[in-house]
VOBA-1610 file (N, C-alpha, C; in pm, whole numbers, padded with zeros to 5 digits, always signed):
BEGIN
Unk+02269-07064-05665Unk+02159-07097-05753Unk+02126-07247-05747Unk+02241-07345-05735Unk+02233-07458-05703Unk+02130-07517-05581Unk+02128-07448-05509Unk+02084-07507-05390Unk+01918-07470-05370Unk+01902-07315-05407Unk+01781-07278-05472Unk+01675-07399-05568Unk+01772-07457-05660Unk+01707-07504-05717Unk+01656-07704-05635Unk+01770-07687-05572Unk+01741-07804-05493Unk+01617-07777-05424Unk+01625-07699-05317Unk+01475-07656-05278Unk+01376-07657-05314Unk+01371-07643-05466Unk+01239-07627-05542Unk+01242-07753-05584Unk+01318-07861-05608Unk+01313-08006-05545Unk+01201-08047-05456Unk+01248-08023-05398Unk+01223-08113-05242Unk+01088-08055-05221Unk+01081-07927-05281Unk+00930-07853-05208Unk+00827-07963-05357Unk+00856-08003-05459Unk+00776-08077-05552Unk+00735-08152-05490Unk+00862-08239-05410Unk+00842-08390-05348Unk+00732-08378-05188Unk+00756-08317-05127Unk+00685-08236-04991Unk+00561-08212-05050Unk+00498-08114-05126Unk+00396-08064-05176Unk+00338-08076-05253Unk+00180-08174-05270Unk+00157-08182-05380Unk+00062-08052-05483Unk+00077-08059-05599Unk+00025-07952-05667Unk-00122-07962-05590Unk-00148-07830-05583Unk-00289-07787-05576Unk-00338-07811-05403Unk-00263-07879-05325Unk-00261-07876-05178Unk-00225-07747-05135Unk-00262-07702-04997Unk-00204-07591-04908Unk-00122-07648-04813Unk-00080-07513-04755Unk+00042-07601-04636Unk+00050-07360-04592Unk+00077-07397-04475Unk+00074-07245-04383Unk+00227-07221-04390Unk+00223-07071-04369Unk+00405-07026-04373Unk+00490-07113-04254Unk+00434-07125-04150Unk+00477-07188-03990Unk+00504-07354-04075Unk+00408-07398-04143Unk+00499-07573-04163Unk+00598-07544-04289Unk+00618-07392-04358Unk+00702-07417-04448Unk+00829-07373-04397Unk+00854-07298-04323Unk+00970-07235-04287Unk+01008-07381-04125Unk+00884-07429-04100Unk+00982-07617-04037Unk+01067-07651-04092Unk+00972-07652-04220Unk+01094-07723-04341Unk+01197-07707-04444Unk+01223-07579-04375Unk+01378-07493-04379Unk+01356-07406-04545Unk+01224-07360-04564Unk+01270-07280-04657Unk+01222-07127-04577Unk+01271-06986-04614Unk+01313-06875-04536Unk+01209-06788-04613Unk+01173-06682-04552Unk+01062-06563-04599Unk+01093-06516-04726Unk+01216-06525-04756Unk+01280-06477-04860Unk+01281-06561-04995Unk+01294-06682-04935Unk+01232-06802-05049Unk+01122-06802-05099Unk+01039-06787-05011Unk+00851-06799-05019Unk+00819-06655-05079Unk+00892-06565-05076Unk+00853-06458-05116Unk+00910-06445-05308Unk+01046-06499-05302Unk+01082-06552-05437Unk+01001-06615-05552Unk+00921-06731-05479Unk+00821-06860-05529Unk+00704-06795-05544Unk+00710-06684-05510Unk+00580-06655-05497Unk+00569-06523-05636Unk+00644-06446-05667Unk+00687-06377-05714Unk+00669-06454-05895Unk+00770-06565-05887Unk+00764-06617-06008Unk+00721-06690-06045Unk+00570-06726-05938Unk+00502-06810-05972Unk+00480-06969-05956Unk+00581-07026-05911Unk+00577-07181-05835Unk+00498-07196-05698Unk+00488-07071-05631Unk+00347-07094-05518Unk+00268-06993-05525Unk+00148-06998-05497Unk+00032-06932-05502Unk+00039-06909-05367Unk-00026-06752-05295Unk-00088-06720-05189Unk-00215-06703-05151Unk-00310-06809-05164Unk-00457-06736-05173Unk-00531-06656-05064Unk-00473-06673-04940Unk-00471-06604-04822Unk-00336-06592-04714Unk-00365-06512-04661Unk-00229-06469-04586Unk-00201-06528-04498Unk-00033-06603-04525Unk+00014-06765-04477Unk-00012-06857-04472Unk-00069-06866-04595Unk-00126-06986-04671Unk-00018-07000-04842Unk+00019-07058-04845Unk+00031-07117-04964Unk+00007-07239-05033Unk+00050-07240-05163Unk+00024-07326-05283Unk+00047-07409-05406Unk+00091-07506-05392Unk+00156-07477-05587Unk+00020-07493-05662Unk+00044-07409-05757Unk-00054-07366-05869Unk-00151-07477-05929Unk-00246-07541-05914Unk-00339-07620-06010Unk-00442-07595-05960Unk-00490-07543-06104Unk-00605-07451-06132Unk-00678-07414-06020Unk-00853-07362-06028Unk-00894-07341-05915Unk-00894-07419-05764Unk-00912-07349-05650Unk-00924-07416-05545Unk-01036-07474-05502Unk-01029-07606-05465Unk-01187-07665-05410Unk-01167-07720-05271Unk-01300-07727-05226Unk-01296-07780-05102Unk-01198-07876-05043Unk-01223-07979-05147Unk-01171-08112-05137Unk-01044-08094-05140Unk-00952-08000-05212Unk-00831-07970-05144Unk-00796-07878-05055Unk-00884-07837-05007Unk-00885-07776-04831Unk-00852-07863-04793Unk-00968-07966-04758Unk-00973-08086-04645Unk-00881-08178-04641Unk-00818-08197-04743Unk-00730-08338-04789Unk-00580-08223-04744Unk-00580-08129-04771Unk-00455-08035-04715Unk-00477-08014-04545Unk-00577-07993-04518Unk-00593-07988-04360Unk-00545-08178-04237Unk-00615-08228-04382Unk-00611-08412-04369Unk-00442-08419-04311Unk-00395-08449-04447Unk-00263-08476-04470Unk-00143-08416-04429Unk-00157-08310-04502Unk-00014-08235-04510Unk-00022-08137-04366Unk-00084-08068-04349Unk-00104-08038-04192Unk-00131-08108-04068Unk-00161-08219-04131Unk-00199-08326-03981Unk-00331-08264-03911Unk-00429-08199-03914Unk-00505-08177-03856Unk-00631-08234-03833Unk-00676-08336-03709Unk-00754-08438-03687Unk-00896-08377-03743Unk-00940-08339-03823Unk-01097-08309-03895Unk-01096-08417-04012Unk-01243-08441-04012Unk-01329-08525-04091Unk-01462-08452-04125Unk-01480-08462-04278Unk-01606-08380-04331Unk-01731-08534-04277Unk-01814-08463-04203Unk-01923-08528-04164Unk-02065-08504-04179Unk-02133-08529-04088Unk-02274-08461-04086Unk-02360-08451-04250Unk-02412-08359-04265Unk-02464-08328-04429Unk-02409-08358-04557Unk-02287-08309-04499Unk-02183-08299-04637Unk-02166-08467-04647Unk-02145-08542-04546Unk-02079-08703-04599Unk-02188-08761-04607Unk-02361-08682-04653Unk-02461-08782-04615Unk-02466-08761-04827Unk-02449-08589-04812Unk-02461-08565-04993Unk-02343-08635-05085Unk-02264-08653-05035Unk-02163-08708-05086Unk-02163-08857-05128Unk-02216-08924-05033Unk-02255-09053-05056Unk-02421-09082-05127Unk-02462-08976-05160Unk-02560-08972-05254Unk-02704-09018-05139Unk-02715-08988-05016Unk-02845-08978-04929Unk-02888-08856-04895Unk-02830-08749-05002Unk-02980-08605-04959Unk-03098-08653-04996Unk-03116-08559-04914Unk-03302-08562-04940Unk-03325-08502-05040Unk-03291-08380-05098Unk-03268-08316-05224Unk-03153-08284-05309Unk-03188-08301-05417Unk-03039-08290-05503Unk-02985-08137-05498Unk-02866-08111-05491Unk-02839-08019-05505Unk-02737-07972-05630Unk-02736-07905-05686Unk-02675-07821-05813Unk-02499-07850-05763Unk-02463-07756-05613Unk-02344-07686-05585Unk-02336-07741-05459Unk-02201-07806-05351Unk-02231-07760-05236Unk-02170-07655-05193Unk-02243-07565-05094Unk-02234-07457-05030Unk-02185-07467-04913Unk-02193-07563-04777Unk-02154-07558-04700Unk-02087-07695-04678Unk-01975-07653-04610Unk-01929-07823-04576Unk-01909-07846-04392Unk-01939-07933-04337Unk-01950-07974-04208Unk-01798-08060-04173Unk-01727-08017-04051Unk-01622-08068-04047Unk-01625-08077-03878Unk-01586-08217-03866Unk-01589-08265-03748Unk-01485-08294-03660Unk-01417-08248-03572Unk-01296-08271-03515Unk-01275-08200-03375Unk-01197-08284-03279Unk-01170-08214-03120Unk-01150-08080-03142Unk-01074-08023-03234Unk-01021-07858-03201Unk-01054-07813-03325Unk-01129-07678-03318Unk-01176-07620-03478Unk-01066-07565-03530Unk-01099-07569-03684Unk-00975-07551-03811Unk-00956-07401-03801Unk-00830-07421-03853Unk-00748-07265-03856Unk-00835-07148-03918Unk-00793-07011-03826Unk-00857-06919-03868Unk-00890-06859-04030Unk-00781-06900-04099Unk-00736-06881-04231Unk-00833-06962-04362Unk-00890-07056-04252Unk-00986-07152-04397Unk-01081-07042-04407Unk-01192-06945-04348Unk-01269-06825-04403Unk-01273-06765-04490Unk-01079-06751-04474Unk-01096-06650-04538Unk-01014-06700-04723Unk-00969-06805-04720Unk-01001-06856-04858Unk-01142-06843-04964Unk-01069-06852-05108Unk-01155-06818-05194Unk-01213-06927-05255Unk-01274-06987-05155Unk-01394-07084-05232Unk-01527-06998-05179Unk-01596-07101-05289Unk-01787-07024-05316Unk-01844-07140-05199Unk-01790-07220-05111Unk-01876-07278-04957Unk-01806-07231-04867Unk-01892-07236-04735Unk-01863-07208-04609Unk-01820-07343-04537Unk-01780-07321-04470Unk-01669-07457-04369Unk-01772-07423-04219Unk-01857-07506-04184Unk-01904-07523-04037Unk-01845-07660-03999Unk-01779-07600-03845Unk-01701-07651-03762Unk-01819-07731-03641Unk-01838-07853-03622Unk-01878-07913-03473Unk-01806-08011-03401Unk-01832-08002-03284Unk-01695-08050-03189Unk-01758-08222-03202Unk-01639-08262-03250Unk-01672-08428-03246Unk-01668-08477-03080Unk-01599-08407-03017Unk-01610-08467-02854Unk-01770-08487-02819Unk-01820-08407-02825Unk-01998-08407-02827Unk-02053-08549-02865Unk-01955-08622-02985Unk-02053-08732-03044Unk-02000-08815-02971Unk-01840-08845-02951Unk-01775-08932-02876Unk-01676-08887-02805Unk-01662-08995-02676Unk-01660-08933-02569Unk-01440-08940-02609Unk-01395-08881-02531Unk-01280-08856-02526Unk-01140-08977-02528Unk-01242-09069-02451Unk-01177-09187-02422Unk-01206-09283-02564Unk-01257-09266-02646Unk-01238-09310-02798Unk-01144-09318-02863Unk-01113-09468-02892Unk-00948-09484-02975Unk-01023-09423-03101Unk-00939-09350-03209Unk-00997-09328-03342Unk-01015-09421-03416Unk-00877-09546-03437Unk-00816-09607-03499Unk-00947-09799-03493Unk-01014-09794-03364Unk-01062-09911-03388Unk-01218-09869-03307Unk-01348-09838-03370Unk-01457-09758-03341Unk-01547-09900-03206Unk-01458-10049-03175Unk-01513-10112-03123Unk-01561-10055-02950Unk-01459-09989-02899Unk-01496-09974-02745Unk-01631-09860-02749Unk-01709-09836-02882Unk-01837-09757-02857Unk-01969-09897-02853Unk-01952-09985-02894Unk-02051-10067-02895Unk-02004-10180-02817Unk-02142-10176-02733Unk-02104-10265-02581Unk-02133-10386-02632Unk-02090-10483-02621Unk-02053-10652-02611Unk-01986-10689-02735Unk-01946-10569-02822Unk-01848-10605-02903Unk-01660-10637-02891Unk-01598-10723-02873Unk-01478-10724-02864Unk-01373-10710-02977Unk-01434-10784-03071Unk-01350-10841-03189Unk-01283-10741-03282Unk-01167-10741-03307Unk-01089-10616-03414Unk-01199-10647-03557Unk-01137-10510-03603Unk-01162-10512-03750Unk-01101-10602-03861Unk-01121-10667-03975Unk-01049-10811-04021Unk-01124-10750-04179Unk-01032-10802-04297Unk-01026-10792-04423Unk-01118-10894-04476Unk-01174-10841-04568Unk-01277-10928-04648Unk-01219-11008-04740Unk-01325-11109-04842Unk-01250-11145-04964Unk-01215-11049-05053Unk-01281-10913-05059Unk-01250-10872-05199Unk-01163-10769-05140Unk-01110-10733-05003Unk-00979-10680-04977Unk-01037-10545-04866Unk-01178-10511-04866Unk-01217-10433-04783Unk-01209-10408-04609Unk-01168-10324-04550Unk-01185-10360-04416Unk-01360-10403-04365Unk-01373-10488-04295Unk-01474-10517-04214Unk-01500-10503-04059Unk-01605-10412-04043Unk-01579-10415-03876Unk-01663-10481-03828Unk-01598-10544-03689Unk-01717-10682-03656Unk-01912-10574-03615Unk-01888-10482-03625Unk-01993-10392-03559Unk-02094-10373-03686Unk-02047-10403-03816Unk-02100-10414-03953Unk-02171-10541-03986Unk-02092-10671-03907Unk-02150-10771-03973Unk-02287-10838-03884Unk-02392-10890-04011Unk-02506-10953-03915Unk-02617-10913-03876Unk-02561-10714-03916Unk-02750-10657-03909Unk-02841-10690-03973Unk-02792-10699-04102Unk-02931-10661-04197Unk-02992-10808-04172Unk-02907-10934-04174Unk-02964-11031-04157Unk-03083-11074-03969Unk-03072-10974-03910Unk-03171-10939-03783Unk-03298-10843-03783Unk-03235-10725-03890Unk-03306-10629-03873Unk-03419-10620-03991Unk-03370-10687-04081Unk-03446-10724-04233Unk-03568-10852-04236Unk-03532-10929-04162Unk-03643-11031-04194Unk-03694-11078-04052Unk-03827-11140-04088Unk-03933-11190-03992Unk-03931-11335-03951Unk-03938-11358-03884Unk-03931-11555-03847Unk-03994-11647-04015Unk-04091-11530-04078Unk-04113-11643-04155Unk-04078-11582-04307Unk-03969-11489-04277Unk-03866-11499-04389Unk-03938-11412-04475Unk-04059-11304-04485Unk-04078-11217-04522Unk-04000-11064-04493Unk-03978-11030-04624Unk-03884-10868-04593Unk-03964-10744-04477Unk-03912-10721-04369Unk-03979-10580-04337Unk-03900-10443-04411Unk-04019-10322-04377Unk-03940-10245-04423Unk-03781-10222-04355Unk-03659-10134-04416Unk-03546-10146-04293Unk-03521-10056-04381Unk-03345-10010-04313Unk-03257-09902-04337Unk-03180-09923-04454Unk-03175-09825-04501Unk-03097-09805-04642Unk-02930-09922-04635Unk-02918-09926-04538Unk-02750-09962-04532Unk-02794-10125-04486Unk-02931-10193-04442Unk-02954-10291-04470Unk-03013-10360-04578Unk-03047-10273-04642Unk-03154-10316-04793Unk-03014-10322-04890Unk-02921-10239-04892Unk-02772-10243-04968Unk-02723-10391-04906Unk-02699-10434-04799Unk-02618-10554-04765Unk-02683-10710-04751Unk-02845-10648-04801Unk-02917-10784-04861Unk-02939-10813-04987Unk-02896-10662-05088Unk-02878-10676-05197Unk-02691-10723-05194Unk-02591-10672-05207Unk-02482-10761-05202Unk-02505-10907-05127Unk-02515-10952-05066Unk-02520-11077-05006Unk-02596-11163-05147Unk-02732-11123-05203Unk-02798-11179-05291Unk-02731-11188-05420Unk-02609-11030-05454Unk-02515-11052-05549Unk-02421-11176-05532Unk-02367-11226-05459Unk-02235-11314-05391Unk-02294-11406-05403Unk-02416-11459-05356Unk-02490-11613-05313Unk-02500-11650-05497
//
């Protein structure tokens, strides 16, 4: 019983509430069919689809799909496209609910996200398509040609990539210092700049 209960230890510390994790990474981590079938029984993991589990907090949402696919599975996807345009508040229309979420990564997500019980659908597109293979993830400089310089920390602690700095101040104004129209992500970094000055 001792050791049982150790387990249910370690699976607290391993798992956070309300994340998933598949039978294949739980039985890695040495707990047995017979365990999972125990936990499951009395309630410390949830099964919401088959070889999938859970610990219990409350309903399931997307966002702990993805952050469980993120993290605890290691699986290279990023919600992109639509979903990271509504998210950051640039739809074109507001929406109530989202319904579908866009997920971007070399190899599409496990068969098992379908068939979970959330109210959106998960569309899969191959990020190789956007960039090419030979793309470090970790530093986005070798996509923009005559850029060399790493990424470097701001004053207020943010990463900065040299590929960020210097547009809006090119793309925003005219030789004689009148505004043209420009892009949302330059009209934001001439308004901060005007906050700071």
């Amino acid at each position: 019983m001792a050791g049982q209960r150790t387990r249910h230890l370690n699976l607290e510390k391993q798992l956070p509430e309300g994340l998933l994790v598949t039978s294949s990474w739980l039985i890695r981590h040495r707990y047995s069919r017979q365990l999972l079938s125990h936990y499951v029984r009395t309630g410390w993991l949830r099964q919401p689809t088959r070889g999938v589990y859970q610990r219990p907090r409350g309903s399931l949402s997307w966002q702990q799909i993805v952050i469980s696919l993120q993290t605890v599975l290691k699986e290279p996807l990023v919600v992109g496209g639509r979903t990271a345009l509504e998210i950051q508040g640039y739809a074109h229309y507001l929406r109530q609910s989202m319904k579908e979420v866009y997920l971007y990564g070399p190899e599409p997500p496990p068969n098992w996200l379908e068939s979970l019980p959330v109210k959106v659908s998960f569309i899969y597109r191959n990020s190789r398509k956007l960039f090419p293979a030979e793309a470090n993830q970790k530093s986005f400089t070798n996509l923009i040609k005559g850029v060399k310089a790493q990424p470097s920390r701001g004053a207020d602690g943010f990463l900065v990539q040299p590929w960020g700095s210097g547009i809006g101040a090119s793309c925003c104004r005219r030789p004689s210092g009148r505004s043209l129209s420009c892009s949302m992500s330059c009209r934001r970094e001439r308004a901060l700049n005007t906050r700071t000055n």
